[in-house]
Each structure stands twice: as structure tokens, then as C-alpha cells.
VEXDREN-2710 file (C-alpha; in Angstrom, 1 decimal):
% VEXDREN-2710
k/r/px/py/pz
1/UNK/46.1/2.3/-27.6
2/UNK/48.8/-0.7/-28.5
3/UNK/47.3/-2.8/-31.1
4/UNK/46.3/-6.5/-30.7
5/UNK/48.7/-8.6/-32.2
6/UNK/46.3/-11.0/-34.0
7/UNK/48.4/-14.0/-35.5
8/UNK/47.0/-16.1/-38.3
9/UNK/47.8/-19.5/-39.3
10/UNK/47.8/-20.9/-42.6
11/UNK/44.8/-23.0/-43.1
12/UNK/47.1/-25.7/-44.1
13/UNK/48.3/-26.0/-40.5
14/UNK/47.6/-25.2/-37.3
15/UNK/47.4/-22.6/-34.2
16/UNK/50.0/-24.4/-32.5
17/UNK/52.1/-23.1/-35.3
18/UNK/51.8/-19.6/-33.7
19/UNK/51.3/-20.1/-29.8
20/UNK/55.2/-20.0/-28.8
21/UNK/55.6/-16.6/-30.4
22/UNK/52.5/-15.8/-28.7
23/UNK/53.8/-16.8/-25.6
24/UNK/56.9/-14.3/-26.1
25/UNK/54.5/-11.7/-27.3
26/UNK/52.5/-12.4/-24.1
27/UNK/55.3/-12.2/-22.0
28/UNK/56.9/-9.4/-23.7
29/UNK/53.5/-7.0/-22.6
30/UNK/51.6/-7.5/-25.8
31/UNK/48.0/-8.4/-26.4
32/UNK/47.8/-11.4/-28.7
33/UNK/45.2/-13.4/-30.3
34/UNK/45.4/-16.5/-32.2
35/UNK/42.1/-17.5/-33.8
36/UNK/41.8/-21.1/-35.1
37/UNK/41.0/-21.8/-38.8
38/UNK/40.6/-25.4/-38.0
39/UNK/37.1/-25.4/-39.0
40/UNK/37.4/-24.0/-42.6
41/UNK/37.3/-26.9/-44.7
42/UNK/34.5/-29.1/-42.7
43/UNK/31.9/-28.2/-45.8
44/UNK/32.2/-27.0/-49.3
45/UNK/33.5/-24.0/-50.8
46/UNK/33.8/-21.4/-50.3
47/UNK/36.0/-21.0/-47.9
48/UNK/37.5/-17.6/-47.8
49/UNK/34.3/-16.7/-45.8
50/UNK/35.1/-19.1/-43.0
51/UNK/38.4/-17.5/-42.6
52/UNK/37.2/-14.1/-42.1
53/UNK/34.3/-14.9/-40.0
54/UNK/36.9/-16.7/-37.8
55/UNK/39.4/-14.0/-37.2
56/UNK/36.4/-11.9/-36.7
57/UNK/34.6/-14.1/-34.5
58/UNK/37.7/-14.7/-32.2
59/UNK/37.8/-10.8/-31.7
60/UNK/34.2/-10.5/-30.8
61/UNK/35.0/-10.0/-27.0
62/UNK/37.5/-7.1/-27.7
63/UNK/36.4/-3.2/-27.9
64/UNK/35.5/-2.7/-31.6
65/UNK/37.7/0.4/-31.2
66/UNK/40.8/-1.1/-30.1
67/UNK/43.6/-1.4/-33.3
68/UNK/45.1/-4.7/-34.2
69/UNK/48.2/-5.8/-36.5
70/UNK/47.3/-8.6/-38.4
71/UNK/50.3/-11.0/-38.5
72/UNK/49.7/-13.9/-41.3
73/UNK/51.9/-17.0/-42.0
74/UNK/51.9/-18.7/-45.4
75/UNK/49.0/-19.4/-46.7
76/UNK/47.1/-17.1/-44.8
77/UNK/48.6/-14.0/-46.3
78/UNK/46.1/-14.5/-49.7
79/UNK/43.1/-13.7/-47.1
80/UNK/44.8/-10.3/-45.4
81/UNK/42.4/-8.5/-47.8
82/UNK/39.2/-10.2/-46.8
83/UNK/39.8/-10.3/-43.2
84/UNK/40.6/-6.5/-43.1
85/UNK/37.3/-5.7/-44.6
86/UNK/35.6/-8.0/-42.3
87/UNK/37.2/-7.1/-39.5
88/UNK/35.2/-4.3/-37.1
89/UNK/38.2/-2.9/-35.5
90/UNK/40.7/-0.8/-37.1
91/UNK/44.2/-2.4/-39.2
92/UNK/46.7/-0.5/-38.0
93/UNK/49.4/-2.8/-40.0
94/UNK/49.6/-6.1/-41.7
95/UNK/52.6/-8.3/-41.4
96/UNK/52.9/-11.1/-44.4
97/UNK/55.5/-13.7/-42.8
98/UNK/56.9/-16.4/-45.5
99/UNK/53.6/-15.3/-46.9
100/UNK/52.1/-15.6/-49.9
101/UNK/50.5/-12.3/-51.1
102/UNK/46.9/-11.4/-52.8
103/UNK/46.8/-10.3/-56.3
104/UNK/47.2/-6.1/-57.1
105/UNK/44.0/-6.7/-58.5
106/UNK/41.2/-9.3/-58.7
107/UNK/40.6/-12.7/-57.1
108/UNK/43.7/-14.3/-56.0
109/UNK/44.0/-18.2/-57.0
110/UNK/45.0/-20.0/-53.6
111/UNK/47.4/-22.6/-55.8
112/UNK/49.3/-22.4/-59.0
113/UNK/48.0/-24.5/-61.9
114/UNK/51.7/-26.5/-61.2
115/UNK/50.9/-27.1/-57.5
116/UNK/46.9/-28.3/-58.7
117/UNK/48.7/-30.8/-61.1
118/UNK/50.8/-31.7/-57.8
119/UNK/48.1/-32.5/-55.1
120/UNK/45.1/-33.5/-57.5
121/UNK/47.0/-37.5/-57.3
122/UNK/46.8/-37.4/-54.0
123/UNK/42.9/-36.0/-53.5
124/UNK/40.7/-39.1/-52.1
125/UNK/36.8/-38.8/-51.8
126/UNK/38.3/-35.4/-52.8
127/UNK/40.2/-34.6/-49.9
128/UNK/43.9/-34.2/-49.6
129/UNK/46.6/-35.8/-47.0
130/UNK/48.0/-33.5/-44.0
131/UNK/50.1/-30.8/-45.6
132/UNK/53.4/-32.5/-43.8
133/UNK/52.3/-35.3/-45.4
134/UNK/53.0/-34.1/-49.1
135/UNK/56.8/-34.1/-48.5
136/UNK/59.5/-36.3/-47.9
137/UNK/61.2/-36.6/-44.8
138/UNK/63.8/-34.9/-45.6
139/UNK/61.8/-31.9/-46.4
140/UNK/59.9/-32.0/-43.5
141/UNK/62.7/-32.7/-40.5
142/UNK/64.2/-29.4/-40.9
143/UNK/61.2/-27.6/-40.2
144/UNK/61.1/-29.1/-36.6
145/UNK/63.5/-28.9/-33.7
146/UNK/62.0/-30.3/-31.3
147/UNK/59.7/-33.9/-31.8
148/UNK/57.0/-32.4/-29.6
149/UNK/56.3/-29.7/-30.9
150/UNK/56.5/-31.7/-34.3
151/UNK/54.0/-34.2/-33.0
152/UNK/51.9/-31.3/-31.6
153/UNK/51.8/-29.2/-35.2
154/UNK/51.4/-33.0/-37.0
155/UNK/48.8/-34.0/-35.3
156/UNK/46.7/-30.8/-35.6
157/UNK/46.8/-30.5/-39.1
158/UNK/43.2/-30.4/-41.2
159/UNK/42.8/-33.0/-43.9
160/UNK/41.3/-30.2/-46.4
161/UNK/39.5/-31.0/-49.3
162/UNK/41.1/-30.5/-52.6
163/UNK/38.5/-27.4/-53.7
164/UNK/39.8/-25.5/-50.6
165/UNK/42.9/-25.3/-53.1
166/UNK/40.9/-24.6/-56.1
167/UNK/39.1/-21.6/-54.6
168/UNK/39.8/-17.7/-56.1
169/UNK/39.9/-15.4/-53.2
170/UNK/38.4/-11.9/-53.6
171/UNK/40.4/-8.7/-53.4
172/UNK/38.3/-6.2/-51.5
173/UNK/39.7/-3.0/-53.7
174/UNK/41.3/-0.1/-50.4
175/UNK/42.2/-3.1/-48.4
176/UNK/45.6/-1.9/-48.0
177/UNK/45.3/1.4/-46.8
178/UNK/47.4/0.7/-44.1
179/UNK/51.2/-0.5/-43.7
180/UNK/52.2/-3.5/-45.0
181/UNK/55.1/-5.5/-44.7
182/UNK/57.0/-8.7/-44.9
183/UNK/59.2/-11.1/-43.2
184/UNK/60.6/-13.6/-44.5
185/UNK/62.3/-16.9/-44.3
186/UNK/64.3/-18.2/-47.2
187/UNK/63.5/-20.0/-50.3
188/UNK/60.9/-20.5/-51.6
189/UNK/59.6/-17.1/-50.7
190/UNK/62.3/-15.3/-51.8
191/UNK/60.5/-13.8/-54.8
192/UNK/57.9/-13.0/-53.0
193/UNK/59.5/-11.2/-50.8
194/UNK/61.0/-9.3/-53.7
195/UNK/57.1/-8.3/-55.1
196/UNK/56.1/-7.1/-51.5
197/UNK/59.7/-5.0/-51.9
198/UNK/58.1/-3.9/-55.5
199/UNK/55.2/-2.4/-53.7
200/UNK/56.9/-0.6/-51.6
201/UNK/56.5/-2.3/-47.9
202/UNK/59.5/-3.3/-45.6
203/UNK/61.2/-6.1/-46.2
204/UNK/63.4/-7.8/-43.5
205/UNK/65.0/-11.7/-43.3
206/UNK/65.4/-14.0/-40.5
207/UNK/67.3/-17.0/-41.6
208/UNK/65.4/-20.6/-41.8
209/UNK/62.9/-23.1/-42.3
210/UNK/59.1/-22.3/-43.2
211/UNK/58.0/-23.0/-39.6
212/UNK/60.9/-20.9/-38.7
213/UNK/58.5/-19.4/-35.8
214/UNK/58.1/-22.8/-34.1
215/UNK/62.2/-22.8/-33.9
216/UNK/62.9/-19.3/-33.2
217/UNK/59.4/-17.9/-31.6
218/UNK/61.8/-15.3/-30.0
219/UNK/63.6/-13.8/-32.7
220/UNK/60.6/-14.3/-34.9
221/UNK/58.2/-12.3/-31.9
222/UNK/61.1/-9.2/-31.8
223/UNK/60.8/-9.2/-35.9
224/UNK/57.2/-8.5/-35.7
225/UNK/57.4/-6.1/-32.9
226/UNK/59.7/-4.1/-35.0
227/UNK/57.8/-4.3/-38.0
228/UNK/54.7/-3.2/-36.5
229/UNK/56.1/-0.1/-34.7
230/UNK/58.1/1.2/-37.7
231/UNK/55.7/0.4/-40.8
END
């Protein structure tokens, strides 16, 4: 049976971030699914629940039996371990794109103590600006390729509280007993990259921005496709 591909967004964004690879997926033959974490940061911590219960809760209509690859962008990689052990159906790989990745062991912290320092200035009533809002311009414009898709991602992005980046995500232990591996972008993942290299999962590159799916949903769906049939 071909797995579900089941595309996560970072929290920080969007869906929309993921719908024109879905799209290709789609079109391609593929069953995808691309649950919205939109919700996540509406009430207090934690959070990492939320997440799980969503990509759970979006599956809910799909054969418990049926195998799905788990595809997350960003932020989302540090909750591949809880949503596998939520999940009902089997993982029959996990793809970490421009990811960042849980910890070996114990809870992983969803921001640096350096990035904390960053956003804390900008928390009022203790929630923070859209994530596109934390950057310059010129940070920002190369991520986008077309203005409306730009307005489209912009405009969908949660105004999460500043605990959502505070929380400590659990690290069910066996959550990776199946393939893993990474694509990624550039910089500032290459390190990353690198560890998921150190642990032994396939690493392959496709040149560009961090919402390099939004510019290249094409190339970025035939990356994943040969990711999850060779992993």
C-alpha cells in the first residue's frame, strides 16, 4: 500500500506553505495530506500536544492501516517524535526538510537561549509578531517569488505567544524506528544537516531560500518522492 504523504508545517507559518508541492504530489499519483497547526497557540502551553492531536486528527478519516511518510518543514521537525507516537497508522519514513531536529535524548528546547534573548523584546501581552515580521526586508524578499503567494503565506501566519517558544518538547524514546532523512536548503541548516548525516540518514541538497518549497514545489515534491522510496 503507497504511503500518505502527510506534510507538516512549521507552526510558525502556515499550510499554504505546503499546498503547491501538494498539488504536484497530487498530480503526480500520490495521496497527500496537509493538516493545519493554525490552532496551536490559541491557549497556553503546552503546545506540543496540540500538534500531535492535529496531525492525528486530520488522518482520522484514513484506514488506521494505511502507512504514511511524515514530511516536516522547519520548525516542525522538533515534533516528528511526538507525532509518530501519536499517530495510529504506521511511519514508514520521516522526511526533516530545512528542519530542525529533536534531541538524541530528552526533551528538545523549541529555541536557543540566543534566539529567546532575540524575540523576548518583541513579546507584547506576551505574544510575538508574525514570524516574517521578525526580519528585514531584505531577509524576507528572497524567500518569495511570487507577491501572491507572499501575501497568501503573510497573511496566514499565527501571532504565537512567546511560551510557545519557551516550551521543551518530549522525546518519546523508539520514535525513530523507521527511516529518516533530510533535505535541505542552505544556510542556516547546514549544520544540521551535517548531525542528521552523523546519525546516519540520507542527506540530499536542493539549492535556496527557507521557503524554497513555495518557489520550487516541483523540484522540492520529486526530492521527497525520492527520499521516501529509497530510505
Amino acid at each position: 500500500m503507497q504511503p500518505i504523504f502527510v506534510l507538516v508545517h512549521s507552526p510558525s507559518v502556515g499550510p499554504s506553505t505546503w499546498r503547491p508541492v501538494a498539488e504536484h504530489l497530487t498530480s503526480a499519483g500520490y495521496r497527500v495530506r496537509v493538516p493545519s497547526l493554525l490552532h496551536i497557540g490559541a491557549d497556553g502551553p503546552p503546545f506540543w500536544p496540540r500538534v500531535a492531536d492535529a496531525v492525528r486528527d486530520d488522518l482520522r478519516q484514513v484506514p488506521a492501516d494505511n502507512p504514511v511518510t511524515l514530511v516536516a518543514h522547519s520548525n516542525a521537525g522538533l515534533f516528528v517524535p511526538t507525532i509518530c507516537s501519536g499517530l495510529d497508522h504506521p511511519v514508514t519514513s520521516s522526511i526533516f526538510v530545512d528542519a530542525a531536529l529533536p534531541a538524541r535524548t530528552g526533551p528538545t528546547p523549541v529555541a536557543s537561549p540566543e534566539l529567546l534573548e532575540f524575540l523576548r523584546p518583541m513579546a507584547v501581552n506576551g505574544r510575538l509578531p508574525r514570524w516574517t515580521d521578525w526580519w528585514d526586508e531584505a531577509d524576507v524578499a528572497p524567500m518569495f517569488s511570487d507577491p501572491v503567494v507572499r501575501q497568501t503565506v503573510i497573511e496566514e501566519q499565527p501571532t504565537l505567544p512567546l511560551s510557545y517558544y519557551e516550551q521543551h518538547i518530549p522525546v518519546p524514546d523508539g520514535w525513530d524506528d523507521h527511516p529518516c532523512s533530510y533535505l535541505l536548503f542552505g544556510p542556516p541548516y547546514n549544520d544540521l544537516a551535517a548531525e542528521a548525516r552523523e546519525r546516519g540518514w540520507r542527506v540530499t541538497r536542493l539549492p535556496g531560500a527557507h521557503l524554497h518549497q513555495i518557489i520550487d514545489p516541483v523540484g522540492t515534491a520529486r526530492h521527497l518522492v525520492g527520499l521516501a522510496t529509497t530510505t
